[in-house]
C-alpha positions as a printed Julia matrix, in Angstrom:
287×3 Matrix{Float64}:
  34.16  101.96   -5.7
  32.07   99.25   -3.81
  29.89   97.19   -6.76
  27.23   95.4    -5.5
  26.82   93.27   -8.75
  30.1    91.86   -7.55
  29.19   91.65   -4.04
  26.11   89.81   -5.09
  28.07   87.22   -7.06
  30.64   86.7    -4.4
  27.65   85.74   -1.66
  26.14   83.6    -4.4
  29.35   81.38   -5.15
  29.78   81.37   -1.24
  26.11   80.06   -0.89
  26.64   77.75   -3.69
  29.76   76.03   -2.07
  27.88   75.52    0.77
  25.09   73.94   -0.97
  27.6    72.15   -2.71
  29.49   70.56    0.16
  26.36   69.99    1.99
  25.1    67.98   -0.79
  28.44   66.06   -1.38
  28.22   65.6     2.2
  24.93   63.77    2.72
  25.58   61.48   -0.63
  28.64   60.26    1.41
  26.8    59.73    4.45
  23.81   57.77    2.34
  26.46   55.64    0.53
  28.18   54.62    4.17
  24.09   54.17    5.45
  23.3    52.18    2.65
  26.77   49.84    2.81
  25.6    49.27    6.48
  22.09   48.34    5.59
  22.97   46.53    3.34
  25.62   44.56    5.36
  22.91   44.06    7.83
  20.23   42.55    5.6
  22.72   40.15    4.57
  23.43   39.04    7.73
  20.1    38.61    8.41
  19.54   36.79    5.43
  22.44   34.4     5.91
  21.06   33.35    9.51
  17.26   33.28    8.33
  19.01   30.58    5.76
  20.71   28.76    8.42
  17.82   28.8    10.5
  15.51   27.24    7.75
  18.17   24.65    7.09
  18.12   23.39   10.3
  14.46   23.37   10.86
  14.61   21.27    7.29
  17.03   18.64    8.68
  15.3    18.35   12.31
  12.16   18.0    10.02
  13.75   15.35    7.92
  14.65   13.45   11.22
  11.53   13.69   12.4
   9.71   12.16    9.45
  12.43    9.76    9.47
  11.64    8.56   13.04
   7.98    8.56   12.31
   8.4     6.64    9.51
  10.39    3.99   11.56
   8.13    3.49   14.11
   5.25    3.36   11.62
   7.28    0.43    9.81
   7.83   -1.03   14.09
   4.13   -0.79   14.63
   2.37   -1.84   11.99
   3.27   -5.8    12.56
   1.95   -5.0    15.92
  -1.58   -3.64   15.1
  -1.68   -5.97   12.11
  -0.38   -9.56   13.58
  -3.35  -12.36   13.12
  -5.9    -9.86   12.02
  -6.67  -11.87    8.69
  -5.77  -15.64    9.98
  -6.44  -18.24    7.81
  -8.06  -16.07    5.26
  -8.31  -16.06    1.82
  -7.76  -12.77    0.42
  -7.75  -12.01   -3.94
  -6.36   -9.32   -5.58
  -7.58   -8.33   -8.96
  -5.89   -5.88  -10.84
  -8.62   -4.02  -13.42
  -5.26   -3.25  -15.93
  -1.25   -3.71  -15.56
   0.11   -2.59  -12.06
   3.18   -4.78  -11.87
   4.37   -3.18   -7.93
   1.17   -3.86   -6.94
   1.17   -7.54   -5.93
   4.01   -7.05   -3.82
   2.44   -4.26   -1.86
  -0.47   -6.51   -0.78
   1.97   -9.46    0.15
   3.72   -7.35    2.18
   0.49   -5.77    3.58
  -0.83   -9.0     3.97
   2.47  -10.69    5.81
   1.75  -10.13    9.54
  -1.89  -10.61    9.34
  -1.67  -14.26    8.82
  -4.05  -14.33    5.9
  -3.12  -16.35    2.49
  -2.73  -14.08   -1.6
  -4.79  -16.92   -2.97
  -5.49  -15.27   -6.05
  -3.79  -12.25   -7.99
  -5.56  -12.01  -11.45
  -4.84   -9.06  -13.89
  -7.69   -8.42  -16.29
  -6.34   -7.15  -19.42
  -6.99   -3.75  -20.96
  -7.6    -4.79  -24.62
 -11.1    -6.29  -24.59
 -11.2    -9.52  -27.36
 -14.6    -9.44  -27.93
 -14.67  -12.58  -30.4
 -12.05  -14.37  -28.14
 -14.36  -13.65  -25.49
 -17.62  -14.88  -27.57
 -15.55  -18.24  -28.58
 -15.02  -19.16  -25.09
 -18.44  -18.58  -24.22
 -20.24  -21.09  -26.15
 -22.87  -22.71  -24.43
 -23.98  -19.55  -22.57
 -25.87  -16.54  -23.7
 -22.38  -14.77  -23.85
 -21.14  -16.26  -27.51
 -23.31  -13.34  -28.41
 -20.86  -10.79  -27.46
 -19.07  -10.14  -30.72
 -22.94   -8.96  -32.02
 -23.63   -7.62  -28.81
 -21.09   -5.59  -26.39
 -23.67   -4.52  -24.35
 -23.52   -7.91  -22.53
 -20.22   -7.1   -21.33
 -21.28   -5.41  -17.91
 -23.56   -8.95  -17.14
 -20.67  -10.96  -18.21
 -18.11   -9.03  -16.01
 -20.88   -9.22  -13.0
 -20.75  -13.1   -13.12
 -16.93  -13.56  -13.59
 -16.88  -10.85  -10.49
 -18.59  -13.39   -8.72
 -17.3   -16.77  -10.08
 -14.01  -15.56   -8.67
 -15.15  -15.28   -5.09
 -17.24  -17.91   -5.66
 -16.0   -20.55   -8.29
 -17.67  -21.4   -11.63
 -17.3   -22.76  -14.74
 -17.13  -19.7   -16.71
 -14.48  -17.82  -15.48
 -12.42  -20.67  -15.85
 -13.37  -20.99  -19.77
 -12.64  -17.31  -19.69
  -9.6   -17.04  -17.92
  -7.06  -16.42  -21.28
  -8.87  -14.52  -22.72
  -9.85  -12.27  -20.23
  -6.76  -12.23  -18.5
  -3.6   -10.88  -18.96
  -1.69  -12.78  -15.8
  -3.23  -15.18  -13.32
  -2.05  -17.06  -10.33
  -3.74  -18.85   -7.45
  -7.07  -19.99   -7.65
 -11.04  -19.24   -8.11
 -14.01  -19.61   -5.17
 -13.73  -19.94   -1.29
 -12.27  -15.75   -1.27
 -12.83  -14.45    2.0
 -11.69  -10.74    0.78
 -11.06   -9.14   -2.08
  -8.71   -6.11   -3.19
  -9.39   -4.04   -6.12
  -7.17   -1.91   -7.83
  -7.71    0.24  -11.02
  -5.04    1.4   -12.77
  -5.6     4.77  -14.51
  -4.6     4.31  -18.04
  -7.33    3.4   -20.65
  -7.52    3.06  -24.61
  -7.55    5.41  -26.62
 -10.18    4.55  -29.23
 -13.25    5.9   -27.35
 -15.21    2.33  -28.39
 -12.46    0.23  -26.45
 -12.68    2.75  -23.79
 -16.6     2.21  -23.27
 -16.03   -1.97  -23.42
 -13.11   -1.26  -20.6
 -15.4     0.39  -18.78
 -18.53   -1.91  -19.02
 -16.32   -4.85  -18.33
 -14.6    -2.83  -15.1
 -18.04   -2.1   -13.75
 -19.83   -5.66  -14.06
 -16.17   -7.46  -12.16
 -16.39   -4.91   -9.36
 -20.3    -4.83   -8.47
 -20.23   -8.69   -9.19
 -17.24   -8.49   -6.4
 -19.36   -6.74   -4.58
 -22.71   -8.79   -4.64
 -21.01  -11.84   -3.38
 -21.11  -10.6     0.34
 -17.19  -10.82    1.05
 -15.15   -7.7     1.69
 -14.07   -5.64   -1.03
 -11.59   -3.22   -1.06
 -11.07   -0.73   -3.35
  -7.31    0.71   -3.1
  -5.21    3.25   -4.79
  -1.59    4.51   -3.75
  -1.55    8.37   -2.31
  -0.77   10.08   -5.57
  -3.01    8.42   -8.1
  -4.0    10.72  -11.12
  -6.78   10.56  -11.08
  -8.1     9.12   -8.2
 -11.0     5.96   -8.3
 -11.91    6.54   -4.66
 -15.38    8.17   -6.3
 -15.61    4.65   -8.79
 -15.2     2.38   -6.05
 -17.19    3.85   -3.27
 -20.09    4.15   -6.65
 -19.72    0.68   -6.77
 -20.6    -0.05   -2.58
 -16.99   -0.86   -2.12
 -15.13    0.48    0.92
 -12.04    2.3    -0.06
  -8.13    3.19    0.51
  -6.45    5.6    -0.61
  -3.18    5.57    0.66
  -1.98    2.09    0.06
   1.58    2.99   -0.15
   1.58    4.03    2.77
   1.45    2.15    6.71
  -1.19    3.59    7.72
  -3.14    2.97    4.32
  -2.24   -0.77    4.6
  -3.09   -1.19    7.83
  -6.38    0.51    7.2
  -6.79   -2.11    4.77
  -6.36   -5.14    6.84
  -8.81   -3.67    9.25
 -11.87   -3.42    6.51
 -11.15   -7.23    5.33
 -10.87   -7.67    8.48
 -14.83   -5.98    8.95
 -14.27   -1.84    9.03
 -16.44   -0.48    6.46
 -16.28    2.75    5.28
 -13.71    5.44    3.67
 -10.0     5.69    4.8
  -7.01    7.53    4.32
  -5.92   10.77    3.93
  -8.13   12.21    1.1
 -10.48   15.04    1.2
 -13.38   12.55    1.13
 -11.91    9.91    3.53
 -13.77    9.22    6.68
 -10.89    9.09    8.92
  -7.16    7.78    8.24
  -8.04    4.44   10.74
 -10.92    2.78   11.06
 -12.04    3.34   14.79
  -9.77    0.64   16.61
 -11.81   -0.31   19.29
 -14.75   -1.11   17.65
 -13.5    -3.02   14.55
 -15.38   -6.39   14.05
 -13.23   -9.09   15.67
């Protein structure tokens, strides 16, 4: 006799082997779609890599070539700019690459390094107020807030010439060479490091500020310079002080935008967010 209950089961097993295969059958399929998707994203990966690569090398070349004809043409912009000048360059603290960044800034333009002084970071107060007899400065030891007056004259007696800074000189300086008076420019540099006792920090400072504005007051060109990736920058100090400013001196560009100010630009150069331009406007530089 016919039993549906059996019937019933049989068209359910048949409808779950179809299920079944159908299932087994699309998880096959995915596994062979994702294989080739996958095989194709790495493909595309590989050649997006080879692609960057390149574009990095023809970059590299390209900065490379710039680079070479920056090094070609600065000579050429530069030559005789600075003839017969004499140019200073005081370090405000220890920067031992730095004089040989300005000689070699300075080579083309014809002008002389008459003076490379290094004023040192320790301030000796009663060293200082020895030397100073016979001027109001012997009180310094009683009296640091003098030190801003005294750094505004020897800021001057170097461009100038004078008596004091000469009485001075080993005491307030770490390194010397060259002479002081008859500067025709003047580049500043201040490196960034500074005590760490908070009072020898303030007598840095004071002593910083009075050299640079006395720089400054004598009439001359002053430069205030700092390499590209100075942390943190002085650009702000210097152009405080009414000095024109670089700040890209490690650069071509940044020393040939120095030779132009000493040279009678005035203004803000390089490629900082508060630079002017990265040149001084060629054409109408002061000849």
């Amino acid at each position: 006799m016919f039993d549906f209950r059996y019937h019933a089961l049989s068209l359910a097993a048949v409808f779950i082997a179809l299920v079944v295969g159908l299932l087994l059958g699309v998880a096959i399929g995915d596994r062979e779609l994702v294989s080739s998707a996958r095989e194709d994203l790495r493909d595309s990966l590989r050649a997006d890599v080879r692609n960057a690569d390149r574009e990095r090398d023809e970059a590299r070349s390209r900065v490379r070539e710039l680079e070479r004809f920056a090094d070609a043409a600065y000579p050429i912009l530069t030559g005789g700019e600075l003839r017969g000048l004499r140019i200073g360059l005081v370090l405000l603290g220890d920067d031992d690459d730095a004089p040989d960044i300005i000689r070699e800034a300075l080579e083309p333009t014809g002008a002389n390094l008459s003076l490379v002084a290094v004023v040192r970071e320790e301030i000796d107060l009663e060293a200082l107020a020895e030397r100073s007899r016979g001027t109001r400065y012997v009180a310094l030891q009683r009296d640091p807030s003098l030190l801003d007056d005294l750094g505004r004259r020897i800021g001057v007696q170097m461009v100038d010439g004078g008596r004091l800074v000469g009485q001075l000189r080993n005491a307030l300086l770490q390194s010397f060479s060259g002479g002081f008076g008859n500067l025709d420019g003047v580049i500043v540099l201040r490196p960034s490091e500074e005590p760490e006792e908070e009072a020898a920090a303030e007598r840095l400072d004071a002593l910083q500020d009075g050299i640079a504005r006395g720089l400054a007051q004598t009439g001359v060109k002053v430069v205030g310079a700092e390499r590209r990736d100075s942390d943190p920058s002085h650009i702000g100090w210097f152009r405080d002080r009414d000095l024109s400013t670089v700040d890209n001196l490690d650069e071509p560009a940044g020393r040939a935008a120095l030779v132009f100010v000493l040279a009678g630009a005035q203004g803000s150069f390089g490629r900082g967010d508060d630079a002017q331009a990265l040149l001084p406007p060629l054409g109408g530089r002061p000849r």
